[in-house]
N, CA and C atoms as an extended XYZ file, in Angstrom:
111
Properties=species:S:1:pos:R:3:atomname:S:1:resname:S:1:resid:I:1 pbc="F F F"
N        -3.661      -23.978        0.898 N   UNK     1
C        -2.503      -23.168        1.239 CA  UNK     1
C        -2.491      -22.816        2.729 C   UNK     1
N        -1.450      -22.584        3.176 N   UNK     2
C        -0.742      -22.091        4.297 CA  UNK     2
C        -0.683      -20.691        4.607 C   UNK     2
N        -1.824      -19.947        5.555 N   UNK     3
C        -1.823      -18.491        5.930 CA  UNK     3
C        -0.733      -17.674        6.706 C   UNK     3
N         0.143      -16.950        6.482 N   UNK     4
C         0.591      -16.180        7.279 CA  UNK     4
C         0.300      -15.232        7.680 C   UNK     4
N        -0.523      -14.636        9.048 N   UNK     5
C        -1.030      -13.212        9.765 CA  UNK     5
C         0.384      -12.723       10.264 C   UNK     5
N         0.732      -11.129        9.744 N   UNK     6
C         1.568      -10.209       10.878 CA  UNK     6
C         0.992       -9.188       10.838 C   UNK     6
N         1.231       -8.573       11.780 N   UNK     7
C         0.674       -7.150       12.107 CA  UNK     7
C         2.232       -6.469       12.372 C   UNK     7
N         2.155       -5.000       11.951 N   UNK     8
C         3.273       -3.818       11.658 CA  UNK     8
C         2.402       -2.909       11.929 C   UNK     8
N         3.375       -1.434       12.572 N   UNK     9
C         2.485       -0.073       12.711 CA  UNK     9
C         3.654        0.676       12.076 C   UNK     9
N         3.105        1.851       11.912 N   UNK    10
C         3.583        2.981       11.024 CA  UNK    10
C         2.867        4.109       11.474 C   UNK    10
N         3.586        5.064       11.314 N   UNK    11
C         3.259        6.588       11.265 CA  UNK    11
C         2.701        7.255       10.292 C   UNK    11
N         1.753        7.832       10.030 N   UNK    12
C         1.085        8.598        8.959 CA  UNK    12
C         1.256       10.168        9.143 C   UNK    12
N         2.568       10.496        8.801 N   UNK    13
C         2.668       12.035        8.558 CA  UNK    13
C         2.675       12.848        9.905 C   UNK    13
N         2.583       12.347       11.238 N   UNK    14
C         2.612       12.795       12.405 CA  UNK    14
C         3.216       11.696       13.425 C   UNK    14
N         4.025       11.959       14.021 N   UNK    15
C         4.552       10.482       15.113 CA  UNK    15
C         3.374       10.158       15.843 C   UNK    15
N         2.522       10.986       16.479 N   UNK    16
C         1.511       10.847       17.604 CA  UNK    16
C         0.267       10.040       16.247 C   UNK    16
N         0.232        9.628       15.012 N   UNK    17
C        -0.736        8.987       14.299 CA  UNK    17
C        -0.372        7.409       13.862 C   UNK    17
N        -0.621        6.724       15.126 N   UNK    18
C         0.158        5.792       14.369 CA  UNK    18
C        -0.855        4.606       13.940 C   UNK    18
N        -0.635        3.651       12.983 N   UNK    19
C        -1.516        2.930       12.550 CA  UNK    19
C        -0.782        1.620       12.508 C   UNK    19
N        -1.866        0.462       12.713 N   UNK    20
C        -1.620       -0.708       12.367 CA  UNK    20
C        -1.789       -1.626       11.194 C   UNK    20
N        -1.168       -2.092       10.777 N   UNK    21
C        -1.625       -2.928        9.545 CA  UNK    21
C        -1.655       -4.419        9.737 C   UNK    21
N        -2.432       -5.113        9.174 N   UNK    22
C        -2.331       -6.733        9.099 CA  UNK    22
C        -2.388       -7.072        7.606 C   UNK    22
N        -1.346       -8.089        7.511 N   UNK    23
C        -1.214       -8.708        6.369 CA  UNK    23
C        -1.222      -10.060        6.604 C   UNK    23
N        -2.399      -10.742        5.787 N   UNK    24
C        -2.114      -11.990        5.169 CA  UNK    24
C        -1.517      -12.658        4.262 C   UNK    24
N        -0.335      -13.924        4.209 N   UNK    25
C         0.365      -13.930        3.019 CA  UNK    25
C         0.493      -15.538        2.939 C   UNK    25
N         0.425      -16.059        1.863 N   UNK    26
C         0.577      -17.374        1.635 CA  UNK    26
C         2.054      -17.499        1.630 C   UNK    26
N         2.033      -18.831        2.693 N   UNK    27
C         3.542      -18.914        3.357 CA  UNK    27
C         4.434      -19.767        2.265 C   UNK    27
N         3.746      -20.703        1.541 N   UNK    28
C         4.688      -21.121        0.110 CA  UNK    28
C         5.104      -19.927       -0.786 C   UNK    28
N         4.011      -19.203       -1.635 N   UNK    29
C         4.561      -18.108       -2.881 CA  UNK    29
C         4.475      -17.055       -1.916 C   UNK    29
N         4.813      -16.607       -0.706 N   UNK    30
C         4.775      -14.936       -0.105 CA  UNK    30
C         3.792      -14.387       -0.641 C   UNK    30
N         2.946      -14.921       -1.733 N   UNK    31
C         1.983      -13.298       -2.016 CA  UNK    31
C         1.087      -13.298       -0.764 C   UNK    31
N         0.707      -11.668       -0.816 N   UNK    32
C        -0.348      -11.330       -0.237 CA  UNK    32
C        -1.301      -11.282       -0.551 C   UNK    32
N        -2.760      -12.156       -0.116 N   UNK    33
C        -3.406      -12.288        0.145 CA  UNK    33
C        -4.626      -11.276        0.886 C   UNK    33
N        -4.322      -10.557        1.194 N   UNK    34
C        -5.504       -9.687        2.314 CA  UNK    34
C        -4.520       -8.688        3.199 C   UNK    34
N        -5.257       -7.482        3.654 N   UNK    35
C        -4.412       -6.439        4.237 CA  UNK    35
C        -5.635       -5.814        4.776 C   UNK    35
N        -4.934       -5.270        5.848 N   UNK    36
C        -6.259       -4.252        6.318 CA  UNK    36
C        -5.380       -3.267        7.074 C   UNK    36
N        -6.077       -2.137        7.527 N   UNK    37
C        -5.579       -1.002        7.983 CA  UNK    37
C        -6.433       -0.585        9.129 C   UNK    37
């Protein structure tokens, strides 16, 4: 299979907290695969 990495940030309950996420997702069925925070 075929990996897709993106990274997204978000706010956790304060604007000044912001966090990043990475998701891995198989680029045929979209599932995800792996996530981290």
């Amino acid at each position: 299979p075929v990996l897709e990495v993106d990274e997204l940030w978000s706010f956790v309950f304060r604007s000044k907290d912001k966090v990043w996420i990475w998701i891995a997702m198989n680029r045929e069925t979209r599932e995800i695969v792996a996530y981290a925070c």
